[in-house]
C-alpha positions as CSV (number, residue, x, y, z in Angstrom):
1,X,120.6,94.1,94.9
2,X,116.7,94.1,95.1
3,X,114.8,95.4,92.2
4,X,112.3,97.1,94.5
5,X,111.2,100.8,93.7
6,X,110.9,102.4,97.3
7,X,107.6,105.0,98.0
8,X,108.5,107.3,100.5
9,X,105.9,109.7,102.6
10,X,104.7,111.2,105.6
11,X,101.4,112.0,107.0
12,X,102.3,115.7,107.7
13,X,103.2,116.4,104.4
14,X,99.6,116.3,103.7
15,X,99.2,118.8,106.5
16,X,101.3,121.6,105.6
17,X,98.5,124.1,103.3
18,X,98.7,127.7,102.7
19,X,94.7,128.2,102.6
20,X,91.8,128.3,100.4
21,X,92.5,127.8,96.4
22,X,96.1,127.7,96.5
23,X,97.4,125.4,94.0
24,X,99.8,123.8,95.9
25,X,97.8,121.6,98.3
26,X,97.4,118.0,100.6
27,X,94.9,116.6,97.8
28,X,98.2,116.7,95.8
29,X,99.5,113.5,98.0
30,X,96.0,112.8,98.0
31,X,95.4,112.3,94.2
32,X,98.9,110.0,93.9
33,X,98.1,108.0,96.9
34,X,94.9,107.0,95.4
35,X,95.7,106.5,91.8
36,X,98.6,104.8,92.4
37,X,96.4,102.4,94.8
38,X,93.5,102.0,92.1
39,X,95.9,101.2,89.3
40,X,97.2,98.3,91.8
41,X,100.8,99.8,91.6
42,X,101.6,100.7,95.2
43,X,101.2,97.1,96.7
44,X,104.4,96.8,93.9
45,X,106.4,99.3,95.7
46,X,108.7,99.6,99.2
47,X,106.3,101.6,101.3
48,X,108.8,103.7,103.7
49,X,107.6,106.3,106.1
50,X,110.0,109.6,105.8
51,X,111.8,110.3,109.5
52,X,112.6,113.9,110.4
53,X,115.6,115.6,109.0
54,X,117.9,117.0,111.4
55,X,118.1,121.0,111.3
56,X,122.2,119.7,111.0
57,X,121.8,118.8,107.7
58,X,120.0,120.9,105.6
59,X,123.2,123.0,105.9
60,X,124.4,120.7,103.3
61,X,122.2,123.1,100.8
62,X,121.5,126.0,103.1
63,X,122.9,129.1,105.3
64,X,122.7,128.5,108.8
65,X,121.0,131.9,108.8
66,X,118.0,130.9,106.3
67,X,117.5,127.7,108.2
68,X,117.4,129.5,112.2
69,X,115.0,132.2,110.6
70,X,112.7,129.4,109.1
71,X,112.9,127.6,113.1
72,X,112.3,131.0,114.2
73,X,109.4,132.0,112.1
74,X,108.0,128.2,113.0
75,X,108.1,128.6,117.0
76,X,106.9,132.2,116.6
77,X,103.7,131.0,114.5
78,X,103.3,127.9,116.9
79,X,102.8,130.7,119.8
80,X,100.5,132.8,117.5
81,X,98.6,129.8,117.4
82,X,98.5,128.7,120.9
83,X,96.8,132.4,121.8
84,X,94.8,131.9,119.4
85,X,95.8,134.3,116.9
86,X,96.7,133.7,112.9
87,X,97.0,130.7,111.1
88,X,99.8,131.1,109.1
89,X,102.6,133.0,108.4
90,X,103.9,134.4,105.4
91,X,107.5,133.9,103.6
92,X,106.9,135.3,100.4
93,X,104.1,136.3,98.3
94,X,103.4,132.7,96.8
95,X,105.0,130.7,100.2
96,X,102.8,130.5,103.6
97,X,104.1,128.5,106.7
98,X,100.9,126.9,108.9
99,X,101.2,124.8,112.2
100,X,102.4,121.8,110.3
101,X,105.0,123.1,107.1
102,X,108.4,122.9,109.2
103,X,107.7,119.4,110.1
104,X,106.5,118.8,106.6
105,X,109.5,119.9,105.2
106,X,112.1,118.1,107.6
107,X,110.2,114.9,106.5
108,X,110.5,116.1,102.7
109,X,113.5,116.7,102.8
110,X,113.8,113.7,105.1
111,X,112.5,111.7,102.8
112,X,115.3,112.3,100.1
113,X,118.0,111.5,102.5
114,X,116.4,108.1,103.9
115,X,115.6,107.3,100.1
116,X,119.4,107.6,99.2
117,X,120.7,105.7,102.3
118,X,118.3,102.8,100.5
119,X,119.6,103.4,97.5
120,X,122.9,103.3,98.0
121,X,122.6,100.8,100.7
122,X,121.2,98.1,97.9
123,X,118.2,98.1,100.0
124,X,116.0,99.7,96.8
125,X,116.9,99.5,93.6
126,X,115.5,103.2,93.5
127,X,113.1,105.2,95.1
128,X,110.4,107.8,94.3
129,X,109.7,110.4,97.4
130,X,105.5,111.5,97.8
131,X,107.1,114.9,99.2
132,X,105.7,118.3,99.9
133,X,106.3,121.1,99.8
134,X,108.4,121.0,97.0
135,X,112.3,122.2,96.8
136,X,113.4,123.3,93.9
137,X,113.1,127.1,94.2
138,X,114.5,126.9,98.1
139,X,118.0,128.7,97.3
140,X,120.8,129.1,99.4
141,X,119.6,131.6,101.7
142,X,116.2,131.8,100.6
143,X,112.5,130.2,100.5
144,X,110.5,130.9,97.4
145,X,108.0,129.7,95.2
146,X,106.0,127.2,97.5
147,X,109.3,126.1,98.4
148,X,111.6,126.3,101.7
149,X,113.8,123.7,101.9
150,X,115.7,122.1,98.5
151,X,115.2,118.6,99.1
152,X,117.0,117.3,95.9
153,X,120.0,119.3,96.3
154,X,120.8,118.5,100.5
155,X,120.1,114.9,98.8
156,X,122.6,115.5,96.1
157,X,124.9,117.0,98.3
158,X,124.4,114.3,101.5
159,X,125.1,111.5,98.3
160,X,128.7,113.4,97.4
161,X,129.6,114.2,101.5
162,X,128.3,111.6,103.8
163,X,128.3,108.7,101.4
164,X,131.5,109.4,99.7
165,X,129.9,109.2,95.8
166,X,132.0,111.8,93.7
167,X,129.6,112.5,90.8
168,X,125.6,113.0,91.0
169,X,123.6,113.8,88.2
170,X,120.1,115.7,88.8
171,X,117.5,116.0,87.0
172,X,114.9,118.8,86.4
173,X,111.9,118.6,84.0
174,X,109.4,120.8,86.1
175,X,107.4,123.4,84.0
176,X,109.3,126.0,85.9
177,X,113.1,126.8,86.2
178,X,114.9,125.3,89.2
179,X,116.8,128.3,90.5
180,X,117.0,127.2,93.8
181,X,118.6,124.1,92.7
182,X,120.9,125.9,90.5
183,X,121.8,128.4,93.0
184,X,122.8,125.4,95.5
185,X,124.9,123.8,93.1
186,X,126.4,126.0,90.5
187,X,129.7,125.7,90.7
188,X,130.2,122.3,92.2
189,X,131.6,120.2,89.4
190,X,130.8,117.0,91.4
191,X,127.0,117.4,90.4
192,X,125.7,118.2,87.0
193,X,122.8,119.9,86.8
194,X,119.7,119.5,83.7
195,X,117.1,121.9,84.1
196,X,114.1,122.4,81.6
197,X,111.7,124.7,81.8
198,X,109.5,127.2,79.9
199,X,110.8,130.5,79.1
200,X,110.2,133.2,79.6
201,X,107.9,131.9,83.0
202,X,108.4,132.3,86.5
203,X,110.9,132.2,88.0
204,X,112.3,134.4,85.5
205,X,116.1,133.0,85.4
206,X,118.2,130.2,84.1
207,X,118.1,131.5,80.1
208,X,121.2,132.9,80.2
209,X,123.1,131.0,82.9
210,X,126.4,129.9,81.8
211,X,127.8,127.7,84.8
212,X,129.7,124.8,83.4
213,X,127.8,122.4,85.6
214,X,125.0,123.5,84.5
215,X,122.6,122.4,81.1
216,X,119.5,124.9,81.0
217,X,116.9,124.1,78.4
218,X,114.4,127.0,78.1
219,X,111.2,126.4,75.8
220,X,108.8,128.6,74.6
221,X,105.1,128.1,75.3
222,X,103.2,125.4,73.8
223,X,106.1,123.3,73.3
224,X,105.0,119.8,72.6
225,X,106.5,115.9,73.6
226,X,107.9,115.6,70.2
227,X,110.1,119.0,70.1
228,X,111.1,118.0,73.8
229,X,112.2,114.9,73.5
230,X,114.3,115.7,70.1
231,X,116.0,118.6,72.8
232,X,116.7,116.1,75.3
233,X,118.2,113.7,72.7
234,X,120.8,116.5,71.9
235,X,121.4,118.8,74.8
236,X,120.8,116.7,77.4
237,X,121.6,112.9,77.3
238,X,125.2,113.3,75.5
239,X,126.4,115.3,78.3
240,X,124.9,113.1,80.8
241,X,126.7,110.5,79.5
242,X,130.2,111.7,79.1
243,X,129.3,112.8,82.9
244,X,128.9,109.3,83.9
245,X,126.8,109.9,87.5
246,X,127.6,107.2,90.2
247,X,123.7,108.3,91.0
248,X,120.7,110.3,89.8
249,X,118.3,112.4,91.5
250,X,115.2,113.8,89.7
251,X,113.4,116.9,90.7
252,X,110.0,115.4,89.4
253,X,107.8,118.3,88.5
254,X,104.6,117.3,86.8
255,X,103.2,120.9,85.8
256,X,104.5,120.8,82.1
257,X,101.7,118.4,81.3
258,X,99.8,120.1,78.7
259,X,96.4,119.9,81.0
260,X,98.2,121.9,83.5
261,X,96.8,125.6,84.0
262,X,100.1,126.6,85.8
263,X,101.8,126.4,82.7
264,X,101.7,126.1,79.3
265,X,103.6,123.1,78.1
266,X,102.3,120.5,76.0
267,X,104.3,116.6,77.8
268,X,101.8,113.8,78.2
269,X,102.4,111.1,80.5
270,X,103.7,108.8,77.5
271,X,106.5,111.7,77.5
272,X,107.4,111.3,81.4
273,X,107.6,107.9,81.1
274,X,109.9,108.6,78.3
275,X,112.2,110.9,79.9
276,X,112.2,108.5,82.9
277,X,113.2,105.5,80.4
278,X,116.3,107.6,79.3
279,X,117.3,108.4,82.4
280,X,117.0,104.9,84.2
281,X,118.8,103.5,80.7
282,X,121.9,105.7,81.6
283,X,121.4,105.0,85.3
284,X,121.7,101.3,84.7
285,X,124.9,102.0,82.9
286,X,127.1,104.4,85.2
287,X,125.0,104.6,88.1
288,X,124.2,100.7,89.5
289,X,120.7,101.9,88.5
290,X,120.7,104.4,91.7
291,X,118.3,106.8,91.2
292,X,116.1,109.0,93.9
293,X,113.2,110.7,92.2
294,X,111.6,113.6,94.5
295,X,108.0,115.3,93.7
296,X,108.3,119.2,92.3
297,X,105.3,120.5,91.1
298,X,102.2,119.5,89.2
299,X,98.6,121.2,90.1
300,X,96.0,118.9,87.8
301,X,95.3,116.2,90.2
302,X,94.4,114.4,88.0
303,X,97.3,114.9,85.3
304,X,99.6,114.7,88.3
305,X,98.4,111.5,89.5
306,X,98.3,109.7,86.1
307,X,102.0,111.3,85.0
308,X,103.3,109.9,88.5
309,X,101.8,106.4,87.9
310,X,103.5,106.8,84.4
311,X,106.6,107.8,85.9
312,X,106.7,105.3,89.0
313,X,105.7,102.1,86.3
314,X,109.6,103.0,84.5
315,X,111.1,103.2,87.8
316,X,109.9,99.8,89.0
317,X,109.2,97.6,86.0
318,X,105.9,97.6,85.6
């Protein structure tokens, strides 16, 4: 097997935005891309440009229903635009659609899939996906929380159905609970499901979930590396390995870094590269060191880009 980490992207994930100041926006990709080329990492990595994901199988994760109304609302804004009317159209309060965010998100979600073919292919030894917009909020039948498609679970799910795997692992350590995620897959005892996340914090769920597929790790405010990692030593990495995944993915969410203004965690990139270690250790073990790590939040370019490179350096070796 190779020992190549694989970088996956797409140019029109940089050009889905949802206007002026909002947080979740192209200089994102931007600020990674860069870093990770300054720091000399990326000429390390397997760059691979993310192909389209077909409408087919995001049903993996999704209603038919949620995905024709997101199509729908897509060609209807694409004719706004062609008369020369608005820009973008709204899904929820936080979540905007523009010319570009459907084909965004089939090559997010794209992305994933490609990145687990690899993976499970032996072609990469694993793979970390540049993605946006993120997932992990996308539930079932519904886009929310700058997210409209859940990338990590159709991967999760594409891993257990098209590939034959019978137990995934993912992975959650975004500042904010992954509902969507948890809504996908609660249930399905083929995937276990670790989600940490301050409490109480949008999007206001997950503290008293009881699914037994399920480990939810709420933290108050302020929490620092040290408390964290002594939480993910006991609720988190016994259970992951009794579980023994045949593959991990990671919902890679950056926003709990303590110079974050979107939350109010205290992790430092010496932390993500901790977690990371941990869960490449157990990966080695049970998983042939399969693991497909997709971008969540993070809003500080420049926490985001450093954590990332912090991140990306366990996953390859360097």
């Amino acid at each position: 097997m190779t020992s190549r980490t694989g970088y996956f992207t797409h140019p029109d994930c940089r050009k889905h935005e949802m206007g002026r100041g909002h947080p979740e926006c192209p200089e994102r990709l931007d600020a990674i891309n860069d870093h990770l080329l300054y720091v000399g990492l990326l000429d390390h990595l397997s760059q691979q440009t993310a192909p389209l994901a077909d409408l087919e199988v995001l049903e993996l994760a999704h209603s038919k229903h949620h995905i024709a109304s997101i199509d729908a609302l897509n060609d209807a804004l694409q004719q706004e635009i062609t008369a020369g009317g608005k820009k973008y159209a709204q899904i929820d309060p936080d979540t905007a659609m523009n010319a570009h965010t459907w084909s965004a998100v089939r090559h997010a979600t794209g992305a994933a899939l490609a990145a687990t073919d690899a993976v499970i292919a032996g072609e990469l030894a694993n793979a970390f996906c540049a993605i946006r917009p993120p997932g992990h909020h996308a539930e079932h039948d519904r886009a929310m929380g700058f997210c409209v498609i859940n990338s990590v679970a159709t991967a999760a799910k594409y891993a257990l159905e098209h590939h034959g795997l019978s137990r995934v692992a993912i992975v959650d350590f975004d500042v904010h609970h992954g509902n969507g995620t948890q809504d996908i897959v609660s249930g399905d005892d083929r995937i276990l499901l670790f989600s940490s996340f301050q409490h109480p914090f949008y999007p206001h769920s997950g503290a008293d979930h009881n699914a037994s597929n399920v480990v939810n790790m709420p933290l108050p405010a302020y929490t620092k590396g040290a408390v964290y990692r002594e939480l993910v030593e006991a609720n988190w990495l016994p259970r992951l390995e009794a579980f023994k995944p045949e593959m991990i993915f990671i919902s890679a969410g950056f926003d709990a870094h303590k110079d974050d203004d979107l939350g109010q965690l205290g992790l430092v990139e010496a932390d993500y590269a901790w977690i990371t270690t941990k869960i490449k250790d157990i990966a080695k073990r049970h998983s042939g060191g399969r693991i497909v790590s997709c971008l969540e939040g993070g809003y500080n370019l420049n926490a985001l880009a450093r954590s990332v490179e912090a991140h990306v350096r366990v996953l390859a070796d360097l």
